[in-house]
N, C-alpha and C positions, 0 to 999 in steps of 0.2 A: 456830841454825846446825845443820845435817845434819851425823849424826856419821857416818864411814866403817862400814859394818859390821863391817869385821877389827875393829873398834877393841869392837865393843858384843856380839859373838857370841864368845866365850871357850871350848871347853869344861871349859876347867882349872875356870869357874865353874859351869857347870852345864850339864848334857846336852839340858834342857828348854827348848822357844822356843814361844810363841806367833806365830805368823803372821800375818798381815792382810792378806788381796787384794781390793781394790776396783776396782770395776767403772768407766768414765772417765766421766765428768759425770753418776755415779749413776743411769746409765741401770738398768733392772729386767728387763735381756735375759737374765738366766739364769732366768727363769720363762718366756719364747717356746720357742715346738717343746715342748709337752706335756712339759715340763720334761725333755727331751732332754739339756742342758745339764749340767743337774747331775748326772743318770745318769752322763754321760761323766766329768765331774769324779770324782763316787764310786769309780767303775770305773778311773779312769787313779789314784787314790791308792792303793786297793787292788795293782793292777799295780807301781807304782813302791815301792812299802814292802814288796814281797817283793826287789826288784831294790837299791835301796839301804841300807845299815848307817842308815838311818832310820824309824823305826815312829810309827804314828799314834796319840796316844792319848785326841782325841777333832777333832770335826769340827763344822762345821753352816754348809751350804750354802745363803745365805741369794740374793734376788734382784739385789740390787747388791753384794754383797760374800762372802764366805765366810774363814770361822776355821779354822785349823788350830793341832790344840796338838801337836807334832812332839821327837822324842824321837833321840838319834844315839849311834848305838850305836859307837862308837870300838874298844870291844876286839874287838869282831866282824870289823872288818873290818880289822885287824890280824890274825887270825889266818885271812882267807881268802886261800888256796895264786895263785901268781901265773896260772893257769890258769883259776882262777873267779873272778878280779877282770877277766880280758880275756871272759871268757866273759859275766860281768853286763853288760860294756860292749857286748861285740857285739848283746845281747838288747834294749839303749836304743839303737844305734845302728849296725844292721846294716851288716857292711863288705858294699864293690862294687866289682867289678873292674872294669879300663879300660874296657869297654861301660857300665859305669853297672850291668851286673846285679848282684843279692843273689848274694852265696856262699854254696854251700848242699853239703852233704853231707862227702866228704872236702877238697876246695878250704877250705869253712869251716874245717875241723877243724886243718889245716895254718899258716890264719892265725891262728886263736887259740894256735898251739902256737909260731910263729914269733914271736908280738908278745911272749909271756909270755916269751921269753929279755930281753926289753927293760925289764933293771930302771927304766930312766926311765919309760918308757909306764908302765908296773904300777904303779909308785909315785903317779905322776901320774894316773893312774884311783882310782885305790883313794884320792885325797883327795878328787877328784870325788865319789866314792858316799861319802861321809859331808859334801857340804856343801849347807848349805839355799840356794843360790842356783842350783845344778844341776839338784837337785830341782825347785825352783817353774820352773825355766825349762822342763824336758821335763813339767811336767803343765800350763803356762799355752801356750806356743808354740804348739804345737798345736790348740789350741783358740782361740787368737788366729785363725790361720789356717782354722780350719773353722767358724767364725763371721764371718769379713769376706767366706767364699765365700755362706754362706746371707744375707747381707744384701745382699749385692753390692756390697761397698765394701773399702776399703782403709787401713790405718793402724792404731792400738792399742787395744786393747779393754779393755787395765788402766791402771787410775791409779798410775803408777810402775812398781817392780818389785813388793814387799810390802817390811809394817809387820813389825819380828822385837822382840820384847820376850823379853827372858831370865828366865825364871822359877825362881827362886831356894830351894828350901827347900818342905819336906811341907805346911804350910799357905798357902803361893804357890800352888805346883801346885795343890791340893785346890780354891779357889778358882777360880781360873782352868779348870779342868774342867768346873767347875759351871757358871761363867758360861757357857761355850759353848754347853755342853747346856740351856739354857734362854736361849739368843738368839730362836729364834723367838715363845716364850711372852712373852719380855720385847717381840719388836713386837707382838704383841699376834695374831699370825696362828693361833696354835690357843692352848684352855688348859691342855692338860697336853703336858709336853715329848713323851712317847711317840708324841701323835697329828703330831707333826713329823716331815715325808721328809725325807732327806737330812741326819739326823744323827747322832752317833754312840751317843747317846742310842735313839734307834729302834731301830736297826743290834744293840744289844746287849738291848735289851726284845726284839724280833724274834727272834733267838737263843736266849735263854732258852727261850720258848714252843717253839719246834721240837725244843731238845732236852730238853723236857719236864719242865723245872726250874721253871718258874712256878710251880707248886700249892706246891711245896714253899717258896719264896722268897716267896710270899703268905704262909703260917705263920711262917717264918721271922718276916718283915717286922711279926706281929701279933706276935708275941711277946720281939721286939727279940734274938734269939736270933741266935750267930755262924754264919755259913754254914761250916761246915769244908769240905767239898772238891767241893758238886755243880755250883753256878756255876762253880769254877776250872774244870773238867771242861769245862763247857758253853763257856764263854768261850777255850777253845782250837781250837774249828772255827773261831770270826772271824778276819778279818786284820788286825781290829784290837787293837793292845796290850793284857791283857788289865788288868782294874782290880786285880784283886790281885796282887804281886810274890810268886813262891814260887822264883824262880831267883838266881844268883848273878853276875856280873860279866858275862862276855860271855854268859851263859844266860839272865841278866836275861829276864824274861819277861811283866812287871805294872809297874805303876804305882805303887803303895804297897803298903807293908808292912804288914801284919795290918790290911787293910781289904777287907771283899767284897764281890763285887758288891752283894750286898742293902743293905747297910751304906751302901752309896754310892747306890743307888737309894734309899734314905732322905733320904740328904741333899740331893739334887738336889728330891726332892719340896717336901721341909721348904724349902732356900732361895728355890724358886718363891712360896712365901705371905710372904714377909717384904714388907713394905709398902713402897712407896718411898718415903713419907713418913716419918717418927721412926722410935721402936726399934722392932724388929723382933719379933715377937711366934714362939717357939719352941717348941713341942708338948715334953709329957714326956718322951715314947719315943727323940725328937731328940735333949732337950740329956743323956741316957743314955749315947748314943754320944759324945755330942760330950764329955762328962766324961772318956769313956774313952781319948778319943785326943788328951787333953790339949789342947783349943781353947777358949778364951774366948769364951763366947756371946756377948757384946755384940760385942768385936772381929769375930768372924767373921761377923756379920751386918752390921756398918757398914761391910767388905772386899766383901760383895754390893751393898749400896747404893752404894758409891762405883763400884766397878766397873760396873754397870748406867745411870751416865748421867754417867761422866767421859769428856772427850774419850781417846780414846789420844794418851798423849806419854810421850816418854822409853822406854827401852829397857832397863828392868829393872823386876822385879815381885818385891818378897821382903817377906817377916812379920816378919825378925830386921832392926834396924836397923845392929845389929855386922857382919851382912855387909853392906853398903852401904856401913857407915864403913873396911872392911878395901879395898873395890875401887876405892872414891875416892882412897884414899891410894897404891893401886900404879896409879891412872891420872894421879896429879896433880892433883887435882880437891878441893875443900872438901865437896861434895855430888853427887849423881846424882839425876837425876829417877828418882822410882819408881812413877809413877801411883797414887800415894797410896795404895800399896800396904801400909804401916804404920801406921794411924791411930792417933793418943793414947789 
């Protein structure tokens, strides 16, 4: 039975949501138009994750479907002034006066300053910009629509709305990052994730080179040595989340805690060679880190194997079984499907 999403999207439980949007009878129309498509998709998550209390914190634009691992920033957008929550709103959904024209100059400036007196509007915006179903509707709608114009047809271009799986706890997230970032490696379309467009994987190897951090994160990477501060550096011109956390609640500004970019481009490399068949076979310099950040080499490679060819079911993902058993019992529930998210 379909559970209601209020029911499965919490953020008392966790900030972190896996996504899933699929494409309708699997069609492979986001690789037509010189992959046009996905550019647009890239470009509208980028747009939308400065415009919403939502940041990205990884991706991968596949031809029937695309991953989002999506992060909601709650205190941020509690503390933005009732003038920049109509202001965000106006920028997703430019107001127009009785002709139907855009408001532009003082006209504009008078409506956002007249709407912000409207503590309902303001309030009722400002839970808009923190919810995922807002979100996927202004980055899919549009392109619902600019895709049924280049085919010349009409009707739905996604399967449903999207898949939202609650990802639970540092070795969930870690996981599930990883998986993303080597979705295309896992269909078998390049062999190293880096050589993948339209991921977020790319998006951040890409980065690095331009801000001239690679030489240094190649050493790094041969010497299993902690990056202290040239990736973080580097990893703040993206728009994407960055992989290390060095900020604090609503300043939050990473993904994990004492882990950096290299460190994680380690691990992405390392989980791409784990075999899909038996255990998982893990380099020195790997289970180094992985000692360090406190992960069970065998669990966390049978959490790659399971994840890389389990159906998606169920609508939470965690490593600690006592949170599963703490949210079953404030939902009523004996169990929760976890996508065999905690193996024996």
């Amino acid at each position: 039975m379909t559970t209601a999403r209020r029911k499965t999207v919490n953020y008392d439980d966790t900030r972190w949501y896996h996504c899933i949007s699929k494409i309708a009878r699997g069609l492979d129309i986001l690789d037509k138009y010189e992959k046009g498509l996905k550019r647009r998709i890239e470009s509208e998550l980028s747009r939308l994750s400065k415009l919403f209390a939502i940041r990205v914190g990884g991706y991968a634009i596949m031809g029937t479907h695309f991953h989002l691992l999506l992060h909601i920033n709650v205190e941020l957008a509690k503390n933005w002034s009732p003038v920049e929550v109509v202001n965000r709103w106006a920028m997703l959904c430019p107001p127009r006066n009785k002709k139907r024209e855009l408001l532009k100059g003082d006209e504009l400036q008078f409506w956002i300053d007249d709407k912000a007196k409207d503590q309902s509007y303001v309030e009722n915006r400002r839970e808009r910009l923190t919810d995922l179903g807002w979100f996927h509707r202004f980055l899919k709608q549009p392109l619902s629509v600019f895709v049924n114009k280049l085919e010349n047809c009409s009707g739905t271009l996604f399967q449903g709305r999207f898949k939202s799986i609650a990802v639970i706890g540092f070795q969930a997230l870690l996981n599930v990052a990883i998986y993303i970032d080597l979705n295309p490696v896992a269909a078998g379309i390049v062999d190293v994730p880096e050589a993948a467009e339209f991921t977020s994987f790319r998006s951040r190897f890409e980065n690095a080179i331009s801000n001239s951090a690679f030489p240094k994160m190649v050493d790094r990477y041969e010497n299993c040595a902690v990056d202290e501060i040239d990736s973080f550096k580097g990893e703040e011109s993206l728009w994407l989340l960055s992989i290390e956390n060095r900020g604090e609640g609503a300043h939050e500004v990473g993904m994990f805690d004492e882990l950096s970019l290299i460190q994680y481009m380690i691990l992405v490399d390392e989980a791409g060679r784990i075999p899909r068949e038996g255990k998982a076979s893990i380099s020195e310099k790997a289970a180094a880190i992985l000692d360090r950040l406190g992960i069970k080499h065998e669990k966390w490679a049978k959490q790659q194997q399971i994840l890389a060819k389990a159906k998606v079911r169920g609508h939470y993902l965690a490593a600690n079984r006592e949170i599963l058993r703490h949210l079953a019992a404030r939902e009523g529930k004996r169990c929760l499907v976890n996508l065999n998210g905690s193996p024996c």
